[in-house]
Short mmCIF file of the C-alpha atoms (twelve columns), coordinates in Angstrom:
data_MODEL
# 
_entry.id   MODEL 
# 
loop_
_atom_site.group_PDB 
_atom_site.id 
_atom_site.type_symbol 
_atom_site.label_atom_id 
_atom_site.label_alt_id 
_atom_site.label_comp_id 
_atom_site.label_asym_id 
_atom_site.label_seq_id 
_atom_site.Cartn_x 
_atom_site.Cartn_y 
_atom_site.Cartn_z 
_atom_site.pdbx_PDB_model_num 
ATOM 1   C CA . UNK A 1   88.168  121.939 76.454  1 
ATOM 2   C CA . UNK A 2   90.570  121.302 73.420  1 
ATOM 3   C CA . UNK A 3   93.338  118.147 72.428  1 
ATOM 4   C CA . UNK A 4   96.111  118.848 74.411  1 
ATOM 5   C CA . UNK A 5   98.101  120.151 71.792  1 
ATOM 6   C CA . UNK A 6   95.671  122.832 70.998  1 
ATOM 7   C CA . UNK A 7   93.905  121.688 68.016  1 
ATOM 8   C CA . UNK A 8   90.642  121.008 67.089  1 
ATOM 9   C CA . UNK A 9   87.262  122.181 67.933  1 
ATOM 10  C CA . UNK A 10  86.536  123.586 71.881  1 
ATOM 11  C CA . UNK A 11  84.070  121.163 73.001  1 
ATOM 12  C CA . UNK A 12  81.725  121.567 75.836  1 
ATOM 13  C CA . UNK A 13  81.369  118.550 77.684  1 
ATOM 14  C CA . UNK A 14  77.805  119.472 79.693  1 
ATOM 15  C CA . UNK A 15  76.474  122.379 79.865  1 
ATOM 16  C CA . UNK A 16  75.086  121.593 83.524  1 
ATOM 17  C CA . UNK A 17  76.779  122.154 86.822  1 
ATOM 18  C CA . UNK A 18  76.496  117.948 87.223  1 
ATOM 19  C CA . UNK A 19  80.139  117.131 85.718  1 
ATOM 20  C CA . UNK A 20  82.362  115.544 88.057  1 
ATOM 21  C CA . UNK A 21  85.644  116.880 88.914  1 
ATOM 22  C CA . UNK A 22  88.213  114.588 87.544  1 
ATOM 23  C CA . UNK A 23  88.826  114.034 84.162  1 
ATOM 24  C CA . UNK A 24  90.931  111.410 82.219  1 
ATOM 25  C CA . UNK A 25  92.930  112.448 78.749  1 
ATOM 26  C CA . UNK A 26  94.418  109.582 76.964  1 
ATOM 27  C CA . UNK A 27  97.953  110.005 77.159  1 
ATOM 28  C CA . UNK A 28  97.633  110.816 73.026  1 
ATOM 29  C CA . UNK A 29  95.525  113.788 73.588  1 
ATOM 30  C CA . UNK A 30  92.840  112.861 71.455  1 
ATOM 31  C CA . UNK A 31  89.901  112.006 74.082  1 
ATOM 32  C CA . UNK A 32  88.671  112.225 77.378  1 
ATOM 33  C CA . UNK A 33  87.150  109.729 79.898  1 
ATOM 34  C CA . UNK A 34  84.777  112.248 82.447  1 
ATOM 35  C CA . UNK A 35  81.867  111.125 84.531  1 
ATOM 36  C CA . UNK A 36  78.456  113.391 85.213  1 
ATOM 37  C CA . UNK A 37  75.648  112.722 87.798  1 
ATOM 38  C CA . UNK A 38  72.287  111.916 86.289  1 
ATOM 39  C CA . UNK A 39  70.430  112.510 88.734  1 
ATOM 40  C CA . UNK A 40  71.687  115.488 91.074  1 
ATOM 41  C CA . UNK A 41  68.100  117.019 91.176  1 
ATOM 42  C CA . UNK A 42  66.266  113.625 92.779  1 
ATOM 43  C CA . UNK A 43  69.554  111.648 94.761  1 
ATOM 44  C CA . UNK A 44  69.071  111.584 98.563  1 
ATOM 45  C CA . UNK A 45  70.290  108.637 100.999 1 
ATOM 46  C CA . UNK A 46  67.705  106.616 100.095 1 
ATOM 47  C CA . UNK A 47  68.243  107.472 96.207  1 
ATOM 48  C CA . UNK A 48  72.314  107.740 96.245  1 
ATOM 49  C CA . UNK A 49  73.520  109.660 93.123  1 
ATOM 50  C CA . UNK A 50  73.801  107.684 89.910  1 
ATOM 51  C CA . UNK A 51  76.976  108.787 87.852  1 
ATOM 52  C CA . UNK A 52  77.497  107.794 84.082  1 
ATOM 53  C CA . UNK A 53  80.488  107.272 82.644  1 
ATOM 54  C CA . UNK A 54  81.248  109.143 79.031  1 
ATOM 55  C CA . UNK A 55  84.418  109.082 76.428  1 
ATOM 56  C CA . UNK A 56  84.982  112.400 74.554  1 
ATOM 57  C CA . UNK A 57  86.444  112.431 71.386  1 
ATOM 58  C CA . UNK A 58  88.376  115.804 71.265  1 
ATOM 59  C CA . UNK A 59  88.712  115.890 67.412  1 
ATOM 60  C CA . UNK A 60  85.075  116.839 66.899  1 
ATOM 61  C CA . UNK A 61  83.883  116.904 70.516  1 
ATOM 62  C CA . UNK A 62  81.801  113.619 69.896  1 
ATOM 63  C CA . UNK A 63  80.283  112.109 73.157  1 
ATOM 64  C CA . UNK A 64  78.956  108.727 73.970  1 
ATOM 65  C CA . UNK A 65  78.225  107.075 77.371  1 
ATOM 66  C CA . UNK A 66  80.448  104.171 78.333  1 
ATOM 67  C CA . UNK A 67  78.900  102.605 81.081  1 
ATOM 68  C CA . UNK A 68  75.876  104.023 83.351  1 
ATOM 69  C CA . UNK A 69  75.675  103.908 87.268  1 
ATOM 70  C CA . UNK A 70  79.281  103.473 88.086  1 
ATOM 71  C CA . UNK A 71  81.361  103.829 91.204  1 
ATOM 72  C CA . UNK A 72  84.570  105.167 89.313  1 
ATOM 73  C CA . UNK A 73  86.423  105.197 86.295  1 
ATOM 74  C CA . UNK A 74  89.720  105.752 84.406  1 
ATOM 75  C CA . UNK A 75  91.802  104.792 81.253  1 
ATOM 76  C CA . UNK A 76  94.475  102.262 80.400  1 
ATOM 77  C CA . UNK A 77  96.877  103.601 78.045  1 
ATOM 78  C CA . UNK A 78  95.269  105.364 74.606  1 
ATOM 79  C CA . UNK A 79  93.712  102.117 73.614  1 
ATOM 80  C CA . UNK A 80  90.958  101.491 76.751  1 
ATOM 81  C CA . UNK A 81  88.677  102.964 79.379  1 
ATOM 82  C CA . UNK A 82  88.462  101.473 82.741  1 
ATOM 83  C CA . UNK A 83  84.927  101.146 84.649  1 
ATOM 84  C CA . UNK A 84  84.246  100.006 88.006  1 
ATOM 85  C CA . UNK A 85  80.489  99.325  88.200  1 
ATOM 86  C CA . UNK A 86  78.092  97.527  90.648  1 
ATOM 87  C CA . UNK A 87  79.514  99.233  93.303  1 
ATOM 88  C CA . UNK A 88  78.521  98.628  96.596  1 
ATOM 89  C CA . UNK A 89  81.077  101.397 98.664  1 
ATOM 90  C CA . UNK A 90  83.491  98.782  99.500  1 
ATOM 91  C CA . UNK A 91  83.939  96.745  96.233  1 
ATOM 92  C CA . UNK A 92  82.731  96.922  92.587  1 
ATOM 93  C CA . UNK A 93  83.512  94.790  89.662  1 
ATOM 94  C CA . UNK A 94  86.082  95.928  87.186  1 
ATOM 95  C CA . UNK A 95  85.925  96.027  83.384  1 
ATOM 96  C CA . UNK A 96  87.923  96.972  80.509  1 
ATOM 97  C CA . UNK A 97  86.569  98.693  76.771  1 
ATOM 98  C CA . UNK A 98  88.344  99.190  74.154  1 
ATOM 99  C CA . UNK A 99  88.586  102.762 72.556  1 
ATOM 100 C CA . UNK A 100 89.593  102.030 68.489  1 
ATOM 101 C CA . UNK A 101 92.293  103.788 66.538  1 
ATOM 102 C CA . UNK A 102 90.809  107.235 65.784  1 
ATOM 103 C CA . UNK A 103 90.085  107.812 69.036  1 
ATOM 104 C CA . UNK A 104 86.627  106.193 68.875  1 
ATOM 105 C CA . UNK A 105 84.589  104.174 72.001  1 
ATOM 106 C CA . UNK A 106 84.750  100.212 70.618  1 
ATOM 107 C CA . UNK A 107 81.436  98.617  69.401  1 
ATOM 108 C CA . UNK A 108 81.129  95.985  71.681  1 
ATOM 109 C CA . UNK A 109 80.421  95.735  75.423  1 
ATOM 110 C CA . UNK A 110 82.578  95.899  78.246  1 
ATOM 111 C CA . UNK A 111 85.066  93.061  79.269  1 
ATOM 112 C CA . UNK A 112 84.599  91.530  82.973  1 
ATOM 113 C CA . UNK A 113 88.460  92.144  84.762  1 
ATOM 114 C CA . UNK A 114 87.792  90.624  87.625  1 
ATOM 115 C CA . UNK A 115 84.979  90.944  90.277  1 
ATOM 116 C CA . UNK A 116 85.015  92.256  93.874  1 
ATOM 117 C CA . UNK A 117 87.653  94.908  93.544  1 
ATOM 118 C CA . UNK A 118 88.619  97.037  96.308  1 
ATOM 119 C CA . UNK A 119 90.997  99.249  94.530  1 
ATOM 120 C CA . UNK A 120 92.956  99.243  91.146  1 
ATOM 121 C CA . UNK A 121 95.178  101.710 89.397  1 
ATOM 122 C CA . UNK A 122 96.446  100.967 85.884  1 
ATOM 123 C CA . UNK A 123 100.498 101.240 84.806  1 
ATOM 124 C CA . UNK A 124 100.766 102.239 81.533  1 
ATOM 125 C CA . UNK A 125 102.167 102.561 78.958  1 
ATOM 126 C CA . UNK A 126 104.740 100.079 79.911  1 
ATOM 127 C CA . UNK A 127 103.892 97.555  81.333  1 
ATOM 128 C CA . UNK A 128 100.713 97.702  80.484  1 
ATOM 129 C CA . UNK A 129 99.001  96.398  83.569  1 
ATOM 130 C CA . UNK A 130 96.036  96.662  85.688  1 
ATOM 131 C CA . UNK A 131 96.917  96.272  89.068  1 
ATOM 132 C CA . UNK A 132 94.071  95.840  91.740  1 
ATOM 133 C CA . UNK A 133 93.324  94.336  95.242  1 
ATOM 134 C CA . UNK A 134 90.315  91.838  95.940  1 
ATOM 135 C CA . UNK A 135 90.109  92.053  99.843  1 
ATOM 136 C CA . UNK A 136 86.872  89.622  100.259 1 
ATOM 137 C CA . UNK A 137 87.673  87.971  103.165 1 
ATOM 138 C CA . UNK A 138 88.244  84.948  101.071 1 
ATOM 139 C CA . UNK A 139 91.739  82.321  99.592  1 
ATOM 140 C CA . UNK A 140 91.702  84.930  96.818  1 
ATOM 141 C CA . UNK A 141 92.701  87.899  99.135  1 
ATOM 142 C CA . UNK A 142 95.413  89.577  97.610  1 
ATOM 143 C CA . UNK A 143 97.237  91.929  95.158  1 
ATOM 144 C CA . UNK A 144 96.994  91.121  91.394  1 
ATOM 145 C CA . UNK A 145 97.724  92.227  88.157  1 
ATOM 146 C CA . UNK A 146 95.902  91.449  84.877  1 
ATOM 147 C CA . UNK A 147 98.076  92.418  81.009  1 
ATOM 148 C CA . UNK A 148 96.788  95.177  78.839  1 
ATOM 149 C CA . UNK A 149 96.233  94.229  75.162  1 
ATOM 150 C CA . UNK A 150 93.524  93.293  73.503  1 
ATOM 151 C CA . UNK A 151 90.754  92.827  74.846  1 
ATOM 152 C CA . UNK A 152 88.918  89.549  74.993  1 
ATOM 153 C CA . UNK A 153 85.585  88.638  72.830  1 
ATOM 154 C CA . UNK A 154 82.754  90.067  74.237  1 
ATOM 155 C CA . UNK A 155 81.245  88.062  77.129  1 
ATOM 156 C CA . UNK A 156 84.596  86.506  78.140  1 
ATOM 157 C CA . UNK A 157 85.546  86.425  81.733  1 
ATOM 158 C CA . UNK A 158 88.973  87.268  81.939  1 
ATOM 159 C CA . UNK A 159 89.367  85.965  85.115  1 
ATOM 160 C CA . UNK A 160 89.278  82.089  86.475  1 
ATOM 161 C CA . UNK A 161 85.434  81.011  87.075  1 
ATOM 162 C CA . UNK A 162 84.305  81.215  90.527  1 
ATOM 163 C CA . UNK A 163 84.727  78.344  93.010  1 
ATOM 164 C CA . UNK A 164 80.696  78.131  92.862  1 
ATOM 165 C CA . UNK A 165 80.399  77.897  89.336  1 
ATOM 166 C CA . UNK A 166 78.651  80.951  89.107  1 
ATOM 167 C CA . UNK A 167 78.557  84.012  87.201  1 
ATOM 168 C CA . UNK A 168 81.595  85.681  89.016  1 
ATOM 169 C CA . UNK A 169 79.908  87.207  91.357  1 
ATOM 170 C CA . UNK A 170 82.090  86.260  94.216  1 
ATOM 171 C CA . UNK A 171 86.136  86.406  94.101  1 
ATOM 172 C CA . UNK A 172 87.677  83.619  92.055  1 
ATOM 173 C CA . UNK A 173 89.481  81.039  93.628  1 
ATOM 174 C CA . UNK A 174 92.760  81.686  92.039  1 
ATOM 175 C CA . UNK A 175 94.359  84.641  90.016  1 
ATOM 176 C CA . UNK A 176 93.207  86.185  86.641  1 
ATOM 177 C CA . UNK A 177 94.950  84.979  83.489  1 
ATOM 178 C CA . UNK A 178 98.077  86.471  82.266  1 
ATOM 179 C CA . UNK A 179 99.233  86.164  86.410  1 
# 
């Protein structure tokens, strides 16, 4: 594949028939967000497929992984990648990384969205919004939407704590910030 206006090197982004496929551009043209299964030769039912996550730069075809057994993925706007990760066919836990000016993946980790998400799809340019459901048969049922920007210091929860206290592994008790 090439940028979208035509420039730049052709870049081959596997050269194995385990590319998934949808593919993401940023809305720039510079990169793309595609996914590949790393294990197509071993999955079975007991051993479900494991699918990794990688960001394309299309300037000079550079590729680096984003995030590694995922359940899907996208992009926010030119400035972010979307992952959904840990999950479990009904719900997975969101997060947001940055991608730099330049069209290059961020240094630092990936920032927790929100947990138990059933579905999300982001609107941007403007607003600039994630929206997504948590349907956890919990108070915190609902519809929500979370601001695009930058993205919080690595390690921050961008969402309320949960009502337990715990790591976020169950749906907060009231909406992410920016709601």
């Amino acid at each position: 594949m090439k940028k979208l206006d035509g420039t730049g090197a052709a870049c081959s982004l596997t050269t194995q028939a385990n590319g998934q496929r949808s593919l993401f551009f940023l809305p720039g043209g510079g990169g793309v967000v595609w996914a590949q299964i790393t294990n197509l030769d071993t999955a079975s039912v007991s051993d479900p497929f494991i699918v990794r996550e990688s960001f394309t730069r299309l300037s000079d075809c550079t590729t680096v992984a984003v995030a590694t057994n995922i359940g899907s993925y996208g992009i926010a706007g030119d400035d972010s990648v979307l992952i959904e990760d840990e999950f479990d066919g009904v719900e997975g836990t969101l997060r947001i990384r940055k991608v730099n000016a330049g069209e290059t993946l961020g240094d630092g980790p990936s920032v927790l969205l929100q947990t138990r998400v059933n579905n999300y799809v982001p609107l941007t340019p403007a607003p600039g919004v994630v929206l997504f459901t948590v349907s956890a048969d919990s108070l915190s049922d609902g519809l929500y939407l979370h601001p695009l920007g930058a993205a919080e210091p690595a390690g921050s929860d961008a969402a309320i704590a949960s009502p337990d206290g715990g790591s976020g592994s169950s749906p907060d008790a009231g909406p992410p910030d920016g709601v």
